[in-house]
MINU-416591 format. One line per 4 residues: their letters; for each residue x, y, z of N, C-alpha, C. Coordinates in steps of 0.001 Angstrom, whole numbers, plus 500000, padded with zeros to 6 digits. Each point is the difference from the previous one (the first is absolute). Layout:
REM MINU-416591
A	X Y Z X Y Z X Y Z; ...
This chain:
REM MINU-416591
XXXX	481523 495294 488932 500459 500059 501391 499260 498985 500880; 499006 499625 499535 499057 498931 500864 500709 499131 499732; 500575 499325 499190 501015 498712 499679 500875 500201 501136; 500967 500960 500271 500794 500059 500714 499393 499814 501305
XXXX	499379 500155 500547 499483 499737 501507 499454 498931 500227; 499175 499389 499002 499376 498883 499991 500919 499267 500273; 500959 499944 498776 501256 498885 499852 501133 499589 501445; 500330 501745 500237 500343 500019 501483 499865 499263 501398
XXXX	498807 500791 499864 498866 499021 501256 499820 498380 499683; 499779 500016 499003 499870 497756 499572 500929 499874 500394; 501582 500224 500029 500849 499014 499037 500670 500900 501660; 499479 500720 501196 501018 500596 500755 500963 498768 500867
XXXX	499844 498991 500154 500664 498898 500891 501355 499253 499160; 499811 500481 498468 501197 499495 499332 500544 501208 499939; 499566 501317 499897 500929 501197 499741 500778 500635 501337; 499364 499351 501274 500626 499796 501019 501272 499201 500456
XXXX	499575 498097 499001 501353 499953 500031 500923 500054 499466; 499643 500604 499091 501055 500472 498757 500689 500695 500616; 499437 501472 500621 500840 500298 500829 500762 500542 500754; 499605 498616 500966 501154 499666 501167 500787 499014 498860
XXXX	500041 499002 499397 500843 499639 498992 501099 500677 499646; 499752 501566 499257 500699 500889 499884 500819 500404 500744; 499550 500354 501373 500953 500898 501576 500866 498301 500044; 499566 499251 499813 500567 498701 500822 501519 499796 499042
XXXX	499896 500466 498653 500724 499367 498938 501297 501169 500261; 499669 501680 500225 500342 501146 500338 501144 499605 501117; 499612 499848 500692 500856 499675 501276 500214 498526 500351; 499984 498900 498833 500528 498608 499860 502086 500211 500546
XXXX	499564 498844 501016 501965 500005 500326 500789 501298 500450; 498856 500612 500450 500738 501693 500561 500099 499662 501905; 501188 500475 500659 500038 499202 501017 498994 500872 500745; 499081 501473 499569 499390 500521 500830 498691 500152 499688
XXXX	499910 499362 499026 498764 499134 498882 499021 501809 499962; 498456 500144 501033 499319 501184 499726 500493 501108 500933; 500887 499868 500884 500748 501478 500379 500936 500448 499098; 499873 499590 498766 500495 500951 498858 498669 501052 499644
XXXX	498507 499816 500199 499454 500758 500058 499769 501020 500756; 500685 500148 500984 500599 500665 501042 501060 501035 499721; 500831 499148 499886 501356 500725 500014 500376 501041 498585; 499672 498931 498830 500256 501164 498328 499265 501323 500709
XXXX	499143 500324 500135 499827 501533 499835 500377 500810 501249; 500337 498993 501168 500415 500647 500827 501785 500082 499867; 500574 499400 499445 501552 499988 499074 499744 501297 498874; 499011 499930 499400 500182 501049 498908 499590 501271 500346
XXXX	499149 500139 501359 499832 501333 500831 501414 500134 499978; 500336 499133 500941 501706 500803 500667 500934 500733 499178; 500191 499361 498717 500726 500239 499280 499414 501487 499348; 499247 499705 499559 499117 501239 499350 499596 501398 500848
XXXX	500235 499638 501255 499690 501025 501297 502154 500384 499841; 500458 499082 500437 501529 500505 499924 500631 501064 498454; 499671 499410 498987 500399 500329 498780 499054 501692 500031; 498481 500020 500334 499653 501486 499805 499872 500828 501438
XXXX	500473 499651 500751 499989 500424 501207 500779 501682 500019; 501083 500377 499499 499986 501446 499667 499289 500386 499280; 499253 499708 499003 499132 500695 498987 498428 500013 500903; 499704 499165 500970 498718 499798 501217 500268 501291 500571
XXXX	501451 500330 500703 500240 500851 501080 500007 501181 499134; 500311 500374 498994 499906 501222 499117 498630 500483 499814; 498993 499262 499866 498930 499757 499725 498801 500113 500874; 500361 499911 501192 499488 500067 501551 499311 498964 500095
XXXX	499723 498908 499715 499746 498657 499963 500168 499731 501185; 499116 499514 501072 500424 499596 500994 499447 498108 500279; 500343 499233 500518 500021 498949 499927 500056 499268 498741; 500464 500064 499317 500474 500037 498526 499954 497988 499910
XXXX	500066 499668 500727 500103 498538 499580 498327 499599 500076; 498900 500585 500826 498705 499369 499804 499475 500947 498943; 500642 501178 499767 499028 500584 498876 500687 499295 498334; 500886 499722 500119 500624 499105 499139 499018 498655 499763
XXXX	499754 499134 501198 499672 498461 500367 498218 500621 499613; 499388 500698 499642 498883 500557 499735 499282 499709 498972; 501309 500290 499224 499696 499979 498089 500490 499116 499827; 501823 499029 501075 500375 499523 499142 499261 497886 499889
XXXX	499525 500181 501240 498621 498926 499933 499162 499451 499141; 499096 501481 499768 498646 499467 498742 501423 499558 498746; 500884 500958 500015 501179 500060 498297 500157 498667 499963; 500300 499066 500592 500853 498915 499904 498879 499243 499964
XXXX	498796 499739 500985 498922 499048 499141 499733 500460 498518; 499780 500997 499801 499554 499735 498860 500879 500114 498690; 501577 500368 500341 500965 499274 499234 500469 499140 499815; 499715 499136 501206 499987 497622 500142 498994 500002 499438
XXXX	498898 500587 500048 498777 499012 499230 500244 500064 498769; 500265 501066 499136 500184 500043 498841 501388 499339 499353; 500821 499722 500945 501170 498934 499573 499318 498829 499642; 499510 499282 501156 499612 498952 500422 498790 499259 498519
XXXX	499217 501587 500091 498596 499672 499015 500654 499962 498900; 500832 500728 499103 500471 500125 498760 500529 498335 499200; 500294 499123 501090 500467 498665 499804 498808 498765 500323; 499076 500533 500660 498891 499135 500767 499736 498672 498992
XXXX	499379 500800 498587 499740 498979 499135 500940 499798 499578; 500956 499986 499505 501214 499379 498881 500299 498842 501487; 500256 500531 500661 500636 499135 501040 498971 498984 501026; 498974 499789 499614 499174 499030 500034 499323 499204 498718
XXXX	501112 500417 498605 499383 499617 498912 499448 498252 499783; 500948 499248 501054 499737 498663 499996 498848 499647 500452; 499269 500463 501015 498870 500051 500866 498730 500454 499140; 500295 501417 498979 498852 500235 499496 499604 498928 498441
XXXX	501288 499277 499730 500141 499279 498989 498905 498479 500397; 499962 499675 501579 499429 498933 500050 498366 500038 500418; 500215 501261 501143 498882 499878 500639 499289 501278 499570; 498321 499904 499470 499372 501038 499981 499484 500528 500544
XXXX	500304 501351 500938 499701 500787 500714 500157 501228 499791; 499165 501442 500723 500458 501334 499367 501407 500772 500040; 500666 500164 499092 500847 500947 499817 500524 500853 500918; 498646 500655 500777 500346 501305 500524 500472 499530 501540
XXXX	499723 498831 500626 500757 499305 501230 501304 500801 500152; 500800 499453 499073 501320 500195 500371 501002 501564 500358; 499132 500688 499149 500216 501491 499987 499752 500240 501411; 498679 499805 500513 498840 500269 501189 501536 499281 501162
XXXX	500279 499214 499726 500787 499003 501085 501258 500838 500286; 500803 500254 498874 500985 500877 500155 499671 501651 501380; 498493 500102 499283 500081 501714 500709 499579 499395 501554; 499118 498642 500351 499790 499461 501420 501345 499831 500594
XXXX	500793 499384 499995 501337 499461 500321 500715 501580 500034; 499926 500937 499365 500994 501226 500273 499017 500540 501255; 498361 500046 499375 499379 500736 501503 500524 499318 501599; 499931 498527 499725 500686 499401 501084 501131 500463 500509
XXXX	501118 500366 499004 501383 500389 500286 499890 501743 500739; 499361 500639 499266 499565 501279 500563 499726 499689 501142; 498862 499935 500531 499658 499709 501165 500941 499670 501414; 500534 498764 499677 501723 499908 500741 500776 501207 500178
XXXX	500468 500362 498741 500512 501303 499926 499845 501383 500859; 498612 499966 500194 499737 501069 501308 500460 499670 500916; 500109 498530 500318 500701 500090 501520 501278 501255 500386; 500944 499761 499315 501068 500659 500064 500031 501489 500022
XXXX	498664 500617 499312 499496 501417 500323 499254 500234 501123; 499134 498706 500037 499762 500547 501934 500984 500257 501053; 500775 498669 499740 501473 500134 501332 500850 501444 499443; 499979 500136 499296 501255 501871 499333 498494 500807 501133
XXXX	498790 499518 499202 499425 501659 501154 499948 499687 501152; 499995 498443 500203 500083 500646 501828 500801 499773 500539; 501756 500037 499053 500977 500477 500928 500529 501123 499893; 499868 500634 498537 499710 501359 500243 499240 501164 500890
XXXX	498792 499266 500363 499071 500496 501023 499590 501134 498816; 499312 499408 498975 499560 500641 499190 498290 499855 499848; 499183 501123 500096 498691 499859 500125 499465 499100 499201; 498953 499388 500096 498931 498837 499090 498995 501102 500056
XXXX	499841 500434 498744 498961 500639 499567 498512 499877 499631; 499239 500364 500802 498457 499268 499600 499638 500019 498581; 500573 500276 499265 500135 500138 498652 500030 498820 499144; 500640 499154 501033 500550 498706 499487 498717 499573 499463
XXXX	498450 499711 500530 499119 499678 500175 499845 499749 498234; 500440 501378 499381 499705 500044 498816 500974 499480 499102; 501182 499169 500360 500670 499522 499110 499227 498926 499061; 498941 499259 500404 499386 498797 499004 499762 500994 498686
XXXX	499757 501075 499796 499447 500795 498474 501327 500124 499367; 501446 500448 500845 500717 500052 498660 500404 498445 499723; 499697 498885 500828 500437 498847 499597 499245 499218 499287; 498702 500824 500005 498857 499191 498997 500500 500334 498145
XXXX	500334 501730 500447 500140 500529 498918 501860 499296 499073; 500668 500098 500654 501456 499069 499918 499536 498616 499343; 499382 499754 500753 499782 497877 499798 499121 500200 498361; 499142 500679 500191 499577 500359 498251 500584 500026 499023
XXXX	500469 501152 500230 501318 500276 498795 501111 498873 500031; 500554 499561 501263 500720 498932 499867 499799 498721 498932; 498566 499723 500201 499738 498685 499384 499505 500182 498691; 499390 500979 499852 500118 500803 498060 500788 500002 499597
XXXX	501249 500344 500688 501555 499980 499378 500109 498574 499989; 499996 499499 500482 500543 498579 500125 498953 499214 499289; 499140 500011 499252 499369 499546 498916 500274 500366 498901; 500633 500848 499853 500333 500590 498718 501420 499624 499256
XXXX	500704 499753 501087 501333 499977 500117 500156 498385 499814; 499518 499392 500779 499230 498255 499782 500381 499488 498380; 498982 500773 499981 498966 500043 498544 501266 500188 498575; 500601 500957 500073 500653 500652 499262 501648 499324 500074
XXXX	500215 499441 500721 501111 499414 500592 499652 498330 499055; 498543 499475 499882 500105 498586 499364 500531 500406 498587; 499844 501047 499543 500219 500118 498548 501015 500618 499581; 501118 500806 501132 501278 500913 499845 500923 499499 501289
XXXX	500546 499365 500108 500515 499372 501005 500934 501094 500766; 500520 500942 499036 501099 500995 500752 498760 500832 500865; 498842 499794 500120 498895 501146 501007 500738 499191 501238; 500679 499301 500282 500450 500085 501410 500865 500938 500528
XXXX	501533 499725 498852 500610 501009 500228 499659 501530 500149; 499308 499870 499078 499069 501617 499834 499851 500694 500935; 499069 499132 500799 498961 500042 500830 501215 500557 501933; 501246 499597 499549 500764 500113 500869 501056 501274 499838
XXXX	499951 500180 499365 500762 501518 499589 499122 501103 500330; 498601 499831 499471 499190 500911 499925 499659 500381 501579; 500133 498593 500560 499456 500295 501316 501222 500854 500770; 501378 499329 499481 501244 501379 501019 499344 501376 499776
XXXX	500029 499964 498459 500119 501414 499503 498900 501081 500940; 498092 498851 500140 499270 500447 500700 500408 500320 501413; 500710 499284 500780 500301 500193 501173 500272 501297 500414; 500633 500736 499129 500712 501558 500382 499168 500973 499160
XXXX	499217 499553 499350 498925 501087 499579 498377 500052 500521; 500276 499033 501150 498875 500187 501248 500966 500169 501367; 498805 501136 500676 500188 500352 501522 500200 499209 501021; 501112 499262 500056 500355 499145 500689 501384 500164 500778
XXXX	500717 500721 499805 501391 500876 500067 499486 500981 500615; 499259 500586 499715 499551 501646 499892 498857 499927 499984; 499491 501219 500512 498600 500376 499727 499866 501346 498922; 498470 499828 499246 499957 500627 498824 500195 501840 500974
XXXX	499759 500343 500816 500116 500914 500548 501486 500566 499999; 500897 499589 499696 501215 500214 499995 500178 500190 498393; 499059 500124 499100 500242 500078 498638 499820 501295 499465; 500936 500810 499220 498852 500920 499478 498509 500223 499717
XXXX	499548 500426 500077 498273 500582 499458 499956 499842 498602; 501071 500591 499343 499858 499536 498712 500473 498917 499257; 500584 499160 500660 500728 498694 499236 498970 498819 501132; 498560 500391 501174 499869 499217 500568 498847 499225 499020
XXXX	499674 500709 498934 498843 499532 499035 500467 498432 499250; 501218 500371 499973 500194 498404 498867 500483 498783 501070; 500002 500197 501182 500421 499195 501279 497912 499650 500086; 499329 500229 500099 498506 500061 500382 499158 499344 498270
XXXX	500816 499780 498851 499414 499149 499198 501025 498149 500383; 500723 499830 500933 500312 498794 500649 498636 499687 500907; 499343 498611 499919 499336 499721 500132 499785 499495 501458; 501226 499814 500738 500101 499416 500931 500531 501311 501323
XXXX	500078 500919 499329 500145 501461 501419 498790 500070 500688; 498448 499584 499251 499001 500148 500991 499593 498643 500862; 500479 499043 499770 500047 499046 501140 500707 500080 500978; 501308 500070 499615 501459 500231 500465 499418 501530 501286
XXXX	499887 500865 499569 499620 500749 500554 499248 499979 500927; 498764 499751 499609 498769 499412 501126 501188 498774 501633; 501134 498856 499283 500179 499700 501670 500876 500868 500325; 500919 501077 499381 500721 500877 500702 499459 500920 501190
XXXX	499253 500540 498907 498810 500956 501277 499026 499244 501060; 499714 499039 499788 499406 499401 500662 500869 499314 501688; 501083 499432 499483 500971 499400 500737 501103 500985 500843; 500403 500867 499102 500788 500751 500315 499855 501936 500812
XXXX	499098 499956 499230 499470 501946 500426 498640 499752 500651; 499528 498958 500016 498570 499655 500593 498671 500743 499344; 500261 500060 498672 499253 501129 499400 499070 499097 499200; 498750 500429 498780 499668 498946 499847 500434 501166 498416
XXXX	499613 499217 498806 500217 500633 498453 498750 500354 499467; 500396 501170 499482 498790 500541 499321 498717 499047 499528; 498721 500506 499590 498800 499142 499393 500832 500037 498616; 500336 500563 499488 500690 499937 498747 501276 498891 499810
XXXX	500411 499651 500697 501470 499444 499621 499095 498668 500639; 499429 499802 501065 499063 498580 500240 499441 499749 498900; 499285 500817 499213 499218 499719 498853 501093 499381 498783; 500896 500727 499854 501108 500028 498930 500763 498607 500569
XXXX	500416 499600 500886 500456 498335 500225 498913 498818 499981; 498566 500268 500151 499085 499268 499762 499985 499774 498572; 499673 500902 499299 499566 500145 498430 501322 499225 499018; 501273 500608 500474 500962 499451 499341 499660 498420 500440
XXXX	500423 499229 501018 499892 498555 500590 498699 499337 499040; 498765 500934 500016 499414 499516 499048 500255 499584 498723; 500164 501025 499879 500592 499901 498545 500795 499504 499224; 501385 499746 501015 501273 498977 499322 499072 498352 500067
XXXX	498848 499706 501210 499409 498726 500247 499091 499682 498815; 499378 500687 499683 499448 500143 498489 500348 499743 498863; 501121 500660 499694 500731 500136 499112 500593 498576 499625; 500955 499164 501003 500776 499736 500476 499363 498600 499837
XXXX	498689 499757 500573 499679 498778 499887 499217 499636 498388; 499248 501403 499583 500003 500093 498792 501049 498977 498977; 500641 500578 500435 501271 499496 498476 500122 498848 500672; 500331 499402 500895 500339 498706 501017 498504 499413 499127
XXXX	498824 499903 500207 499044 499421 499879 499850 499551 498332; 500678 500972 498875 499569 500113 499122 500695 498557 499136; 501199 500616 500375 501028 498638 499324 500623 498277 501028; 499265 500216 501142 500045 498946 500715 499895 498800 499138
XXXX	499506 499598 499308 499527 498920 499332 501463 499530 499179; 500667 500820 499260 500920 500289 499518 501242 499082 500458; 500042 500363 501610 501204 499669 500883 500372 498179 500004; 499361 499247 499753 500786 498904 500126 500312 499562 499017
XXX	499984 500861 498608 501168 499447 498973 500939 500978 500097; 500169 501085 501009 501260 500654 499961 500347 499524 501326; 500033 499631 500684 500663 499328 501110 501240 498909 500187
């Protein structure tokens, strides 16, 4: 793990422009170029607020589009990063073929460039709460822990996926199915509170309900999440980062004759 930070920190002014490289290439010839970072999740609120909007009102859901825009925020960074990362190296294979530099840049660049995109992305949840005239919760204060804990796991995944992708090329596709399929088996629709008691156990081995969770309550009920479920999104984030760069680190060397 000292490699990884070291490498980070040296090499941060090229993994910077890598990228903006990236956002720049993203929204190349789009006539509204970065208010697409804007608008996608505030387009996919609407739709997603219209489509469950009787199942909200059944439900007693009230402002149903920011408790939606809650979960569905951190979801989408860290389902672009892992698009984005799964291709990083194959799709800079020319670059790692000439010039020798570390590996782990490009992964790292992918999850900077989505944090960038995130970031934007709130705009459109501030303007919903304050034309809703919906409270800002001092709670907020504590959103940096589930985003520390998110950005972890994010970029473990996205080393792994990297990694595993130089040597199985369909880990892209993979990597994109898996993520629909994930979409509806995290609290992002719904909250786990709306689940049975007894079917809420196999919803709580998904790895991403205690991040996910942490900005709901935080953003939305103004509440903060148990020491337990803080602990349980820390430990996991660890752990996929571990893991994740593990295998990334092991066969790096590997990658520019499969490129």
């Amino acid at each position: 793990m000292h490699e990884l930070f070291r490498d980070t920190y040296r090499y941060r002014e090229l993994i910077w422009a890598l990228a903006l490289k990236e956002l720049k290439i993203r929204y190349k010839r789009s006539a509204l170029g970065f208010l697409w970072a804007l608008l996608n999740p505030a387009l996919l609120m609407l739709i997603l607020t219209l489509v469950f909007s009787t199942i909200s009102r059944g439900l007693g859901i009230q402002y149903y589009s920011i408790f939606l825009m809650s979960t569905l925020l951190p979801w989408t960074f860290f389902s672009q990063t892992l698009s984005y990362a799964v291709d990083s190296i194959v799709g800079n294979g020319a670059l790692i073929k000439k010039v020798r530099l570390p590996k782990l840049v490009f992964p790292v660049a992918a999850l900077v460039s989505n944090i960038i995109n995130f970031l934007l992305s709130l705009i459109p949840l501030l303007l919903l709460i304050a034309g809703m005239r919906f409270p800002m919760h001092w709670t907020w204060v504590y959103l940096p822990v589930p985003l520390l804990g998110l950005t972890m796991f994010a970029l473990g995944m996205g080393f792994l996926v990297a990694a595993l992708n130089v040597f199985y090329r369909d880990m892209a596709h993979i990597v994109q199915i898996v993520l629909s399929a994930w979409f509806y088996f995290s609290p992002i629709l719904f909250s786990l509170d709306f689940i049975s008691p007894h079917s809420r156990w196999i919803l709580r081995l998904n790895p991403m309900v205690y991040v996910l969770n942490g900005f709901r309550l935080a953003i939305y009920y103004g509440l903060l999440p148990s020491m337990a479920s803080v602990t349980a999104s820390l430990v996991v984030g660890v752990a996929a980062l571990v893991i994740g760069f593990t295998v990334f680190r092991r066969y790096q060397k590997l990658f520019v004759f499969y490129v």
